[in-house]
DRENVOFI-333984 format. One line per 8 residues: number of its first residue (from 0); their letters; for each residue x negated, z negated, y of N, C-alpha, C, O, CB. Coordinates in Angstrom, 3 decimals. Atoms other than C-alpha are relative to their C-alpha. Glycine has a CB too. Layout:
N
NUM	a	X/Z/Y/X/Z/Y/X/Z/Y/X/Z/Y/X/Z/Y; ...
This chain:
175
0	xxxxxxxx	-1.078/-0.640/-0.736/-113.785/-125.454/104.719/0.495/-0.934/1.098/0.868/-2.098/0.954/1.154/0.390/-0.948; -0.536/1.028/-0.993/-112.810/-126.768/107.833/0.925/-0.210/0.503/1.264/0.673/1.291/-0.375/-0.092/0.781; -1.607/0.236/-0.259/-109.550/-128.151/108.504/0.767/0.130/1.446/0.208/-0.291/2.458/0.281/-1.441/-0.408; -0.761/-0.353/-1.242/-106.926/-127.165/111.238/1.119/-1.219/0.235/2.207/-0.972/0.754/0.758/1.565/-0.191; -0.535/0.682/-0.351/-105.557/-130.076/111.496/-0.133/-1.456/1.204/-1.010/-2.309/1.066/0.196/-0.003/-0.959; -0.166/0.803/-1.388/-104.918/-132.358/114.747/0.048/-1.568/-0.603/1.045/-2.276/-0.743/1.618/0.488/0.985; 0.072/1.573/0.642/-106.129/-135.764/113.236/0.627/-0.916/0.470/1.322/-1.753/-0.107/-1.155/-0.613/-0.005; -0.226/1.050/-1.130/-105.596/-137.546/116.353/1.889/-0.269/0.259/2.584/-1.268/0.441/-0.874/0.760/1.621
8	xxxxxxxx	-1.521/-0.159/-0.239/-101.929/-136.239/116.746/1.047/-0.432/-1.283/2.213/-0.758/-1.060/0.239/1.606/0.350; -0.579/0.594/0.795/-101.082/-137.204/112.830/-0.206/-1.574/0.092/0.518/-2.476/-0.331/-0.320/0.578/-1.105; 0.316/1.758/0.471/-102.622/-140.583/113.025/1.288/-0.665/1.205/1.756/-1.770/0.929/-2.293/-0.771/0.523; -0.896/0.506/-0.622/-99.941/-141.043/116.116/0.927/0.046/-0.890/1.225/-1.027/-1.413/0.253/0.488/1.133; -1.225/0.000/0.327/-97.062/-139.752/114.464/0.391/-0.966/-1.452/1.504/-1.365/-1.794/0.301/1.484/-0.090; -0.280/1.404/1.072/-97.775/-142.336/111.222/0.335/-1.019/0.673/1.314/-1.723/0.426/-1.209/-0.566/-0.864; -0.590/1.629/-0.397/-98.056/-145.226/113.678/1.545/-0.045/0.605/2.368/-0.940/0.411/-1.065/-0.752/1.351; -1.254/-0.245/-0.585/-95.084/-143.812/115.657/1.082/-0.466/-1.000/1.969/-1.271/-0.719/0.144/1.491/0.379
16	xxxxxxxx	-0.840/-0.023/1.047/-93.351/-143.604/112.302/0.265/-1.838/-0.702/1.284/-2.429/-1.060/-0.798/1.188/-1.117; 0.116/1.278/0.551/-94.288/-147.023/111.093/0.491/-0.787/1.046/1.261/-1.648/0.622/-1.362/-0.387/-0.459; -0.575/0.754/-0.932/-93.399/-148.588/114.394/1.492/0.592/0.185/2.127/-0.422/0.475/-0.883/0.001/1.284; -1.505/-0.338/0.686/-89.547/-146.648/113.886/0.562/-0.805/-0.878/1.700/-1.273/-0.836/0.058/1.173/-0.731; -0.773/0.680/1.382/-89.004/-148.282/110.853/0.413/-1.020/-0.128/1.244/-1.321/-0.985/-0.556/-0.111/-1.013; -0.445/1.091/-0.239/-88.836/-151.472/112.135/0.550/-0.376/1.133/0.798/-1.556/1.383/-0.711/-0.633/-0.224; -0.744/0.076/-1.034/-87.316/-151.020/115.040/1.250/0.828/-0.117/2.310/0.297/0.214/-0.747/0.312/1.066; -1.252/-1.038/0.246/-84.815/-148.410/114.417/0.836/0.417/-1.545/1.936/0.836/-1.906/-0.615/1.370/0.494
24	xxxxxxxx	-1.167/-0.471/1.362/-83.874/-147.860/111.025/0.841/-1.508/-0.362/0.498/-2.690/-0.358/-1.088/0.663/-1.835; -0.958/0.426/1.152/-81.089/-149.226/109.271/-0.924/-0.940/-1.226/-1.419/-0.344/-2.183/0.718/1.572/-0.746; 0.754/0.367/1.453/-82.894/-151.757/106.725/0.908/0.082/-1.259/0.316/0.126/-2.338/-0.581/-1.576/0.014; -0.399/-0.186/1.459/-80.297/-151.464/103.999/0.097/1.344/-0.205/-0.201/1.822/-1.299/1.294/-0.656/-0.417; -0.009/-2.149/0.291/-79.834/-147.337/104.362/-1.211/0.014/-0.718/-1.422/0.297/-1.897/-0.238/1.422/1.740; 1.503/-0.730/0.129/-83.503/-147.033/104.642/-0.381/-1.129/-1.726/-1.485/-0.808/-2.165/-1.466/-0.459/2.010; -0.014/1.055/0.936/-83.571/-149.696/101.601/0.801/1.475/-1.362/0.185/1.814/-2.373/1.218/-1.821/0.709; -0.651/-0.612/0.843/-81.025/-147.151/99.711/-1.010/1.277/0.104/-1.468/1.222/-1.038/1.580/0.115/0.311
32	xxxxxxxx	0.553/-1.228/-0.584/-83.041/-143.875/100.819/-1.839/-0.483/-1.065/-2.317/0.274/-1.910/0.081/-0.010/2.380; 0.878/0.006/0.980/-86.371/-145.689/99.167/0.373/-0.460/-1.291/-0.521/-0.530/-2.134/-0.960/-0.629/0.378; -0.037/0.421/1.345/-84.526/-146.974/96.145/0.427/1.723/-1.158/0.339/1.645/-2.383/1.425/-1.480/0.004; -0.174/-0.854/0.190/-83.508/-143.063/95.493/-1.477/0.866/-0.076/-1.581/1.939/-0.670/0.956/0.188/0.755; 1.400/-0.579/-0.688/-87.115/-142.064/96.574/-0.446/-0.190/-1.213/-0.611/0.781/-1.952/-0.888/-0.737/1.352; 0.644/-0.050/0.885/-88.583/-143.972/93.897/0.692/0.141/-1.361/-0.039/-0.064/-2.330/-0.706/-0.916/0.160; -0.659/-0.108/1.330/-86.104/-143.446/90.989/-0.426/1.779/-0.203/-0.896/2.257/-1.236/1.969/-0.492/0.065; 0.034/-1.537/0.074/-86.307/-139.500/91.760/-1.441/0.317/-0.484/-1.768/0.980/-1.468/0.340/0.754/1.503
40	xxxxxxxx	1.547/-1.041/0.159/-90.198/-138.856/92.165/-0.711/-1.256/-0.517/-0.648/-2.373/-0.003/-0.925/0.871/1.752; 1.071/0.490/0.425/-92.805/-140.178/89.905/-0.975/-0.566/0.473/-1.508/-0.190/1.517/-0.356/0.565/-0.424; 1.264/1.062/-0.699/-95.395/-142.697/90.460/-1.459/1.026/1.065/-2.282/0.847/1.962/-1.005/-0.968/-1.837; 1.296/-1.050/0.101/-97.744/-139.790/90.690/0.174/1.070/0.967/-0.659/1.879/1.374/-0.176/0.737/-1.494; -0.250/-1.026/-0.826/-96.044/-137.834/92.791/0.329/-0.492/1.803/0.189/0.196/2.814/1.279/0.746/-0.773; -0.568/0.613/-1.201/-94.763/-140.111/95.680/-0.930/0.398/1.106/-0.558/1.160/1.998/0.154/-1.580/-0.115; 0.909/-0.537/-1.083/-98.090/-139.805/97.808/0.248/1.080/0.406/0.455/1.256/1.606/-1.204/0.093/-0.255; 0.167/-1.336/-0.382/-97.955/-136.107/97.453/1.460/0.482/0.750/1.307/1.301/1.656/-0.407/0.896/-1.372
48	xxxxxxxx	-0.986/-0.314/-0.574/-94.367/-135.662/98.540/0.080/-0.912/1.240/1.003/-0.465/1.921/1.048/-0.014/-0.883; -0.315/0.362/-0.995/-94.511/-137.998/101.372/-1.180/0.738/1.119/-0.982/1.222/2.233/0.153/-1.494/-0.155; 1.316/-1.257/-0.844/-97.923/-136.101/102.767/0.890/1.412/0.331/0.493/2.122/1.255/-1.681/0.643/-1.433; -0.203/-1.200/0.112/-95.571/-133.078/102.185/0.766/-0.021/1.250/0.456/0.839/2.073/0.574/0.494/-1.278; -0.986/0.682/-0.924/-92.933/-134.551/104.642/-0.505/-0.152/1.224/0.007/0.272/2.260/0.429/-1.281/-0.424; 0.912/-0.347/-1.152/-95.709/-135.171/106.880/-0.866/1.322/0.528/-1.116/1.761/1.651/-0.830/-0.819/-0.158; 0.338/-1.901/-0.254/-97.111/-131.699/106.866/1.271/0.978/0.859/1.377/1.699/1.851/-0.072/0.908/-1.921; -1.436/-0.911/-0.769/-93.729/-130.248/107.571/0.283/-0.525/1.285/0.282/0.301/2.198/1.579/-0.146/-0.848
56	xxxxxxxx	-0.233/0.260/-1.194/-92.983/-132.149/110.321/-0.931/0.179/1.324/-0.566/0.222/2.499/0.313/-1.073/-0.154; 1.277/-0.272/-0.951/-96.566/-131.603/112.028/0.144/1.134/0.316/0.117/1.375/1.523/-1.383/-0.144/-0.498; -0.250/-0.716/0.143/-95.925/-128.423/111.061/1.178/0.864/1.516/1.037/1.806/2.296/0.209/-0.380/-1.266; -0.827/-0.860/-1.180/-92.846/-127.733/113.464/1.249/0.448/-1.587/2.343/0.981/-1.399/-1.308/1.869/1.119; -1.095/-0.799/0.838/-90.965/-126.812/109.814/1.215/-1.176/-0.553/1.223/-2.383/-0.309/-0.866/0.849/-1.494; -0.592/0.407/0.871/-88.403/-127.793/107.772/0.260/-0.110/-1.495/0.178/0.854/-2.256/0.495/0.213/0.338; -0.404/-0.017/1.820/-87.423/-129.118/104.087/0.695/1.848/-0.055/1.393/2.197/0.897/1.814/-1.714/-0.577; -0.646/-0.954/0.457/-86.349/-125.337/102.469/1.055/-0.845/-1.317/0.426/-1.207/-2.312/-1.160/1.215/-0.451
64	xxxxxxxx	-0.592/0.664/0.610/-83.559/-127.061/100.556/1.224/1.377/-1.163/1.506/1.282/-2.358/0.614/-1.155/1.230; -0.404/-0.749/0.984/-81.559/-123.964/99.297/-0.424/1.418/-0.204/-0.371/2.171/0.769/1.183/-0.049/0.068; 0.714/-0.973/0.761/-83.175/-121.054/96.997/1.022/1.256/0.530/0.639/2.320/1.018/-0.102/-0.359/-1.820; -0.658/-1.582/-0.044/-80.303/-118.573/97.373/-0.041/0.696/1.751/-0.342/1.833/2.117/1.993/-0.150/-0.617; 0.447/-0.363/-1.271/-80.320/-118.834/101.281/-1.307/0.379/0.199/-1.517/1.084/1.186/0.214/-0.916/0.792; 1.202/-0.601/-1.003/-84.042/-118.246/101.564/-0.080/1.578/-0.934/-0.209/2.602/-0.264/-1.889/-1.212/-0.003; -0.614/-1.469/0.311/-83.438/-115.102/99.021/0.716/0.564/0.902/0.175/1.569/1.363/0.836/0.076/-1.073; -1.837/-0.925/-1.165/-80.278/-113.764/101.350/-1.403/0.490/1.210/-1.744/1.659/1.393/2.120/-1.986/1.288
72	xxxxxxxx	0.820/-0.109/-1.244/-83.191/-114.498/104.564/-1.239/0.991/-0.701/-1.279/2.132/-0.240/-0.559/-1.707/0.691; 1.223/-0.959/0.476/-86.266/-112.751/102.737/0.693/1.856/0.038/0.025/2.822/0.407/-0.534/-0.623/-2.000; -0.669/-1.183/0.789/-83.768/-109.669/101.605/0.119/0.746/2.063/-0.010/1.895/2.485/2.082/-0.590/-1.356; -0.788/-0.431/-1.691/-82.667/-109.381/105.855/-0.846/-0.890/0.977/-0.146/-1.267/1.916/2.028/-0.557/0.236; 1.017/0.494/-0.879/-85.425/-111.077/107.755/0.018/0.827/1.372/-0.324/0.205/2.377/-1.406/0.095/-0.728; 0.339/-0.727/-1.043/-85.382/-108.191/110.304/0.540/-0.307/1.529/-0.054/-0.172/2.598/0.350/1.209/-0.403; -1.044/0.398/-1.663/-82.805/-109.239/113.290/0.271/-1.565/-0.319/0.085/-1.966/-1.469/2.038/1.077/0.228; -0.271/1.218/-0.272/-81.853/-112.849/114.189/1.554/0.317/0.380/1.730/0.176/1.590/-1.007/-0.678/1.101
80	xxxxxxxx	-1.530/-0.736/-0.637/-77.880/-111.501/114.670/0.847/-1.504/0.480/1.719/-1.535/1.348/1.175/1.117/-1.603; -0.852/0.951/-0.725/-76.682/-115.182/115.068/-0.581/-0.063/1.817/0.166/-0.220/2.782/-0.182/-1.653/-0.925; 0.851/0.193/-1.521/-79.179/-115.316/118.437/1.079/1.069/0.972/1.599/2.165/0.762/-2.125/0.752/-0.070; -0.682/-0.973/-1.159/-77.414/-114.084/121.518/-0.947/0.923/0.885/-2.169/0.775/0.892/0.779/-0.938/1.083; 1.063/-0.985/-0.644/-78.837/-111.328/123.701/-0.088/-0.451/1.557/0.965/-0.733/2.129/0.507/1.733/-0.147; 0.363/0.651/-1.546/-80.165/-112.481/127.300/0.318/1.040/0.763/0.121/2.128/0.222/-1.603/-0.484/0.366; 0.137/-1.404/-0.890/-79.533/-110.014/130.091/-1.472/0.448/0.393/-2.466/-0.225/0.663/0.808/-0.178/1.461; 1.213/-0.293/-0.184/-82.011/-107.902/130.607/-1.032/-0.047/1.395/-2.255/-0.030/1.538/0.112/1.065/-0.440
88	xxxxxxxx	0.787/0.125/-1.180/-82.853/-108.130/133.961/-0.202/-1.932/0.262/-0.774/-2.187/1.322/0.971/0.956/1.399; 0.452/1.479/0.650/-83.327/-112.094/133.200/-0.553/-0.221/-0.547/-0.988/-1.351/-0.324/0.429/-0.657/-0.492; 0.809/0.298/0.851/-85.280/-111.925/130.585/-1.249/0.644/-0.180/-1.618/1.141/0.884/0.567/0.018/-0.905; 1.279/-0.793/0.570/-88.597/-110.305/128.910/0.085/-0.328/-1.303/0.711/-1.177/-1.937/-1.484/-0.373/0.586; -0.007/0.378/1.897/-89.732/-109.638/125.285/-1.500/-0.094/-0.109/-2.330/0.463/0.610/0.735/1.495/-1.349; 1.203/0.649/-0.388/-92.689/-111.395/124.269/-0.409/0.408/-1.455/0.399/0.398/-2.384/-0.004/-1.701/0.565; 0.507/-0.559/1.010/-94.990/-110.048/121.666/-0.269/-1.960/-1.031/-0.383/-3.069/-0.508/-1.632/1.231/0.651; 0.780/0.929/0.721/-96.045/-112.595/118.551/0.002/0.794/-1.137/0.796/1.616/-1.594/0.504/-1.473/-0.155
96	xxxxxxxx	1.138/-0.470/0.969/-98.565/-111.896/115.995/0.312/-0.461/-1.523/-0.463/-0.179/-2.437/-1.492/-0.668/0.493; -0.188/-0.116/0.898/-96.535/-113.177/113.320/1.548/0.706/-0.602/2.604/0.653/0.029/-0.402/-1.060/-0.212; -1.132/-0.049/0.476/-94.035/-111.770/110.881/0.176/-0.210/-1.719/-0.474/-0.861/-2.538/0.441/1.227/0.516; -0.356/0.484/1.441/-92.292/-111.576/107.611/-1.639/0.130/-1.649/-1.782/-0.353/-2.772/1.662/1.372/-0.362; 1.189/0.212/1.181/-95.770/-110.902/105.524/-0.593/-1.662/-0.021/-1.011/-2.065/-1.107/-1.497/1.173/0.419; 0.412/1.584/-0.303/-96.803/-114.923/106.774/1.421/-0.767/-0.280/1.388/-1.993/-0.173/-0.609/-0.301/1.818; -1.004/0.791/0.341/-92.982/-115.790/105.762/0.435/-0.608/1.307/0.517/-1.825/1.472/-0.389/-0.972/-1.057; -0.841/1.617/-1.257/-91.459/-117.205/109.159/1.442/0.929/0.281/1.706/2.125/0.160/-1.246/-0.501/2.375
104	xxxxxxxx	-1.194/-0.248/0.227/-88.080/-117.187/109.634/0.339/-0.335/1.793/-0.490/-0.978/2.437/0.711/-0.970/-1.382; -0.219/-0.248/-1.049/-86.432/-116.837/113.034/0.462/-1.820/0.549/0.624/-2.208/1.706/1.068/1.338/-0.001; -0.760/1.608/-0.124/-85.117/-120.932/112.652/-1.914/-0.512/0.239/-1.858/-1.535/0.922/1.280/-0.882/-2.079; 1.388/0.475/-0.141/-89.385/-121.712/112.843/-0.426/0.368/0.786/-1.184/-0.490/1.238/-0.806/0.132/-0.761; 0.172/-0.240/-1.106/-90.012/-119.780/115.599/0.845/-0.492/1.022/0.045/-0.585/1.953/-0.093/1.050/0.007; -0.816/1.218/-0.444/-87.431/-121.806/117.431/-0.586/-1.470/0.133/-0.756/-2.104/1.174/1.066/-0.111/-0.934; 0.537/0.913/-0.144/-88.850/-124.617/116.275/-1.250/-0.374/0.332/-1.657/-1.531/0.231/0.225/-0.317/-0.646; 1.488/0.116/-0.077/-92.475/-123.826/117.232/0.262/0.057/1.690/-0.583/-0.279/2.520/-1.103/1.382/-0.903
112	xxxxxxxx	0.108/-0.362/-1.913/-91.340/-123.045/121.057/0.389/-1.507/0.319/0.039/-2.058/1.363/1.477/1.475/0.927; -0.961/1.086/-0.656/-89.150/-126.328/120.929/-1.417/-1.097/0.060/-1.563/-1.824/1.042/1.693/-0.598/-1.170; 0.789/1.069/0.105/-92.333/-128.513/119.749/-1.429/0.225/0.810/-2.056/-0.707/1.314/-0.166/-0.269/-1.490; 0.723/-0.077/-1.139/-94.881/-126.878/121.739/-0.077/0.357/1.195/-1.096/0.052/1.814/-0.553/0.303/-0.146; -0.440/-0.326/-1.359/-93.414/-125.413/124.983/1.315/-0.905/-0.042/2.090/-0.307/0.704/0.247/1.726/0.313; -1.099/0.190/-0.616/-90.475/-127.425/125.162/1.365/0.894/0.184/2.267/0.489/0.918/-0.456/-0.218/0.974; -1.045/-0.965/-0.573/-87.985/-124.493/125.301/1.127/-0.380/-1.237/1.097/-0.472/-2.464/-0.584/1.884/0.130; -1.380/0.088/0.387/-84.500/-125.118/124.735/0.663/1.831/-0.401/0.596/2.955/0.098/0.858/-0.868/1.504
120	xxxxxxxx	-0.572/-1.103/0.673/-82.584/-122.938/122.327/0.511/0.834/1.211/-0.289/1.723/1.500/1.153/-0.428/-1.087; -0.346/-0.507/-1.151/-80.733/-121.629/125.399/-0.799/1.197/0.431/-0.152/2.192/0.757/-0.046/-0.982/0.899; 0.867/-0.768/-1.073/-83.577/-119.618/126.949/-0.463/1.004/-0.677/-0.889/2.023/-0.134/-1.173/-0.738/0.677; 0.299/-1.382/0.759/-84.287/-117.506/123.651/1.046/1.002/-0.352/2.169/0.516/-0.490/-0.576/-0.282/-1.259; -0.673/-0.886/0.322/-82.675/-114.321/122.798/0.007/0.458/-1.138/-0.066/-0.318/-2.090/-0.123/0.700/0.608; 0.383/-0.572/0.908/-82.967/-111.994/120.570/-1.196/-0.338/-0.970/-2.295/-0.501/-0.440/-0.073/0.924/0.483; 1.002/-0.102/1.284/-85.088/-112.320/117.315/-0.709/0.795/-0.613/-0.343/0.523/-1.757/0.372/-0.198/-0.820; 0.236/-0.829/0.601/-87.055/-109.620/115.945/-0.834/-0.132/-0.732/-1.862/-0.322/-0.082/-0.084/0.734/0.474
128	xxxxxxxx	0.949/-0.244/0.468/-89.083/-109.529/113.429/-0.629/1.112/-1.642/-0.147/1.472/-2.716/-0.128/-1.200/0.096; 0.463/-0.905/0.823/-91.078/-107.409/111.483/-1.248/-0.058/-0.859/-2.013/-0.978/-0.573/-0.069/0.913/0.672; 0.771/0.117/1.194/-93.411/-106.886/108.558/-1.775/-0.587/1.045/-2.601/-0.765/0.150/0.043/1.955/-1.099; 1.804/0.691/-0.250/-97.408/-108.345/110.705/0.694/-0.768/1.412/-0.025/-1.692/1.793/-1.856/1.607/0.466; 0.087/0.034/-0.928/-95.580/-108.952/113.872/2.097/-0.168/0.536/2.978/0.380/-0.127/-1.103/1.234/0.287; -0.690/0.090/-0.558/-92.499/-110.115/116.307/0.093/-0.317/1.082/-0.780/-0.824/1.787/0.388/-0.285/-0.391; -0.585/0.032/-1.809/-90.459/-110.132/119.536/1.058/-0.560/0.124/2.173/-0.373/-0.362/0.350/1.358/0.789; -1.276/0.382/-0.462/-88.712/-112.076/121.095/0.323/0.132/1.217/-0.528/0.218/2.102/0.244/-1.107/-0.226
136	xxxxxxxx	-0.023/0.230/-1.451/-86.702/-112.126/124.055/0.139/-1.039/0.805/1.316/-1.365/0.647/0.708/0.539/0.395; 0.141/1.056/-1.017/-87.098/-114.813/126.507/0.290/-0.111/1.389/-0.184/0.741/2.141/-1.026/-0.254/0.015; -0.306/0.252/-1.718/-85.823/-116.058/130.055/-1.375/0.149/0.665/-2.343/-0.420/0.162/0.670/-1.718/0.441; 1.188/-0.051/-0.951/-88.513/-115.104/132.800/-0.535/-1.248/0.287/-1.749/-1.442/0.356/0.314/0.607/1.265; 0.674/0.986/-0.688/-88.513/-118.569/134.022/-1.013/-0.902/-1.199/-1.513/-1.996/-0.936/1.217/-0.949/0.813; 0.639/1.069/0.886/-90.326/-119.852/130.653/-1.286/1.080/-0.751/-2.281/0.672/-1.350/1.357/-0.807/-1.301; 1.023/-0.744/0.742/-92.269/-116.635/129.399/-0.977/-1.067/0.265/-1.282/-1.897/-0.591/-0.398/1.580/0.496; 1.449/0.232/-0.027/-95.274/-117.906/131.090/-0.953/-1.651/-0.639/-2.091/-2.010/-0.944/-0.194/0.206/1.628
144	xxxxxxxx	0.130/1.370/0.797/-94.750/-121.551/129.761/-0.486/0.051/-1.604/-1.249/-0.712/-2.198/1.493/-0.701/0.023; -0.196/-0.214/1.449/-94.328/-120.123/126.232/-1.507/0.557/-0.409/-2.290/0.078/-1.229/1.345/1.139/-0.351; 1.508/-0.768/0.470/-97.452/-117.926/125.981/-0.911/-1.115/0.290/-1.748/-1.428/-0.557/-0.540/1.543/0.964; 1.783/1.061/-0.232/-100.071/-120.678/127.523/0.518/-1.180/-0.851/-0.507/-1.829/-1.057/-0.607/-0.780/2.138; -0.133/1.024/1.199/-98.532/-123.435/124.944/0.180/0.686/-1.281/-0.167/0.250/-2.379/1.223/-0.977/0.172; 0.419/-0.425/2.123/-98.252/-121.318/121.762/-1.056/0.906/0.027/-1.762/0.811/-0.978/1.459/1.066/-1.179; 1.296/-0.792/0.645/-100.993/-118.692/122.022/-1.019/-0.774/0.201/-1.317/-1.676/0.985/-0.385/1.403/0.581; 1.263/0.575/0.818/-103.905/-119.313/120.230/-0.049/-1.431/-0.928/-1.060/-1.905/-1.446/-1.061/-0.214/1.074
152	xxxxxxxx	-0.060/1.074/0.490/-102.054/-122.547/118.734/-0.116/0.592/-1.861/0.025/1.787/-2.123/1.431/-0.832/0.676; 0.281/0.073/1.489/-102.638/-122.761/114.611/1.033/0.144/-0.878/1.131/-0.772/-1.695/-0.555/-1.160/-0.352; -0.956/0.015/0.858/-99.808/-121.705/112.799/-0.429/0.075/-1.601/-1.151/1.046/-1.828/0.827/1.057/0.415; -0.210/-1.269/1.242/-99.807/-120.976/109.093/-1.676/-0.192/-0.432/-2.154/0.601/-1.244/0.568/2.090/0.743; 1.687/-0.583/0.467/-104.018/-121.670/108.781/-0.414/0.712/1.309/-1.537/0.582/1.797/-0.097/1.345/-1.533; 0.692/-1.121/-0.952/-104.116/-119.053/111.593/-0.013/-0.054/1.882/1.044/0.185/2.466/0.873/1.417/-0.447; -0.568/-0.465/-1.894/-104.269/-118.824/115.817/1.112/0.718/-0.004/1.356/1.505/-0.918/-1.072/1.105/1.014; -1.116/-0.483/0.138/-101.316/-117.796/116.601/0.205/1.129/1.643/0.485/0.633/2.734/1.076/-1.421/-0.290
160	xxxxxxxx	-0.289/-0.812/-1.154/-101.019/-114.503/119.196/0.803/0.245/0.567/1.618/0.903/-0.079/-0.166/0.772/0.011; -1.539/-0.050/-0.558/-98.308/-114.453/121.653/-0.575/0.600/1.229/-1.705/0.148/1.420/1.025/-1.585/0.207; -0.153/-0.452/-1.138/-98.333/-112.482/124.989/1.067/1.254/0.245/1.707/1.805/-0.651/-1.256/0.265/0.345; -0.785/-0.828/0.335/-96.425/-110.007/126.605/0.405/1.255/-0.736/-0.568/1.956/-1.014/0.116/0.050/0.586; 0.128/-1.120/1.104/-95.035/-107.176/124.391/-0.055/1.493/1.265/0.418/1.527/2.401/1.743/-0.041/-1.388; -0.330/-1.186/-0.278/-95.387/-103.603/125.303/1.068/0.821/0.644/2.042/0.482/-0.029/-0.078/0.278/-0.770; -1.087/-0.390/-0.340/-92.918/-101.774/126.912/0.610/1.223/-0.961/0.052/2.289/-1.220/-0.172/0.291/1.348; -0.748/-1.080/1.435/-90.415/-99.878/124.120/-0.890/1.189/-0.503/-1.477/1.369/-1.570/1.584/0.935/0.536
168	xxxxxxx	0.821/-1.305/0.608/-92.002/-96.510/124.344/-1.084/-0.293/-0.151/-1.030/-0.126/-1.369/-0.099/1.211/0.701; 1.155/0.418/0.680/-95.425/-97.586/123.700/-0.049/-0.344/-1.074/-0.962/0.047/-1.802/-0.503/-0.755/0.412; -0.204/0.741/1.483/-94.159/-99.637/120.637/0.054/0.976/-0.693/-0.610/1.067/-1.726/1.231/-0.913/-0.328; -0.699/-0.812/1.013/-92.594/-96.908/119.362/-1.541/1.216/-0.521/-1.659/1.555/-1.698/1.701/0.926/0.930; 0.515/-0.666/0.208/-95.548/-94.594/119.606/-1.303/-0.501/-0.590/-2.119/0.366/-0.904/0.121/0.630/0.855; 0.833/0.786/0.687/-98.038/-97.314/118.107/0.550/0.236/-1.300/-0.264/0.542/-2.171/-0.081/-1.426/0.450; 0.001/0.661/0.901/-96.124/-97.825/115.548/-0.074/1.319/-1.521/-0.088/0.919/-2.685/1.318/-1.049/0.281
């Protein structure tokens, strides 16, 4: 099976990481932070949770830290209602190829524009998503940024499809 992973781009972000640690951290925090590290997780487990740490962050995701919030988000996945709405003659809505059957949450799509296009929260709108598939809306001046840095990038195992969406009535009569 052949792996989707960007070798070249983890082996930076270890040295990156390893060259941080001695330049920037805190040695007694980071001192308290591994004396918690290894009291918590097992001899046996340490590798696998710090690989995990590194996955997520390659990733574009985050630690899921509380159970009842990602229940509440699974139950209402459909709208992003904290997201503000862009004007429309400013913006566009941009098709992507994933939704709630692949699990992404409207806070990961955020973070997938921020780590591979660069786009500041600012410039997204609306959230939509739905059971194979979502839309978002986006400022004109970055659509075209957004689609040629995330489509076809690897989300999830998979290429990831992004271009523009349809115009309403079409959607509606696809769907």
């Amino acid at each position: 099976m052949q792996s989707n992973i960007n070798t070249e781009k983890v082996k930076n972000t270890i040295s990156t990481l390893i060259e941080n640690i001695s330049r920037e951290a805190d040695s007694k925090l980071l001192g308290e932070y591994f004396s918690l590290y290894k009291k918590e997780i097992s001899l046996f487990n340490r590798t696998k949770a710090g690989a995990y740490l590194l996955y997520l962050y390659d990733q574009g995701k985050r630690l899921n830290l509380s159970k009842e919030k990602n229940n509440a988000q699974k139950q209402d996945v459909k709208t992003d209602n904290n997201r503000h709405s862009l004007a429309q003659e400013d913006s566009v809505r941009l098709f992507f190829g994933i939704g709630r059957n692949r699990k992404v949450f409207p806070r990961e799509i955020l973070g997938l524009l921020n780590s591979k296009a660069a786009t500041p929260k600012e410039d997204v709108g609306a959230i939509r998503i739905m059971e194979n598939y979502s839309f978002l809306q986006v400022r004109n001046s970055v659509a075209e940024k957004i689609i040629e840095a995330v489509n076809g990038t690897i989300f999830r195992g998979k290429p990831l499809t992004v271009n523009y969406a349809k115009p309403r009535k079409e959607e509606e009569d696809s769907e």
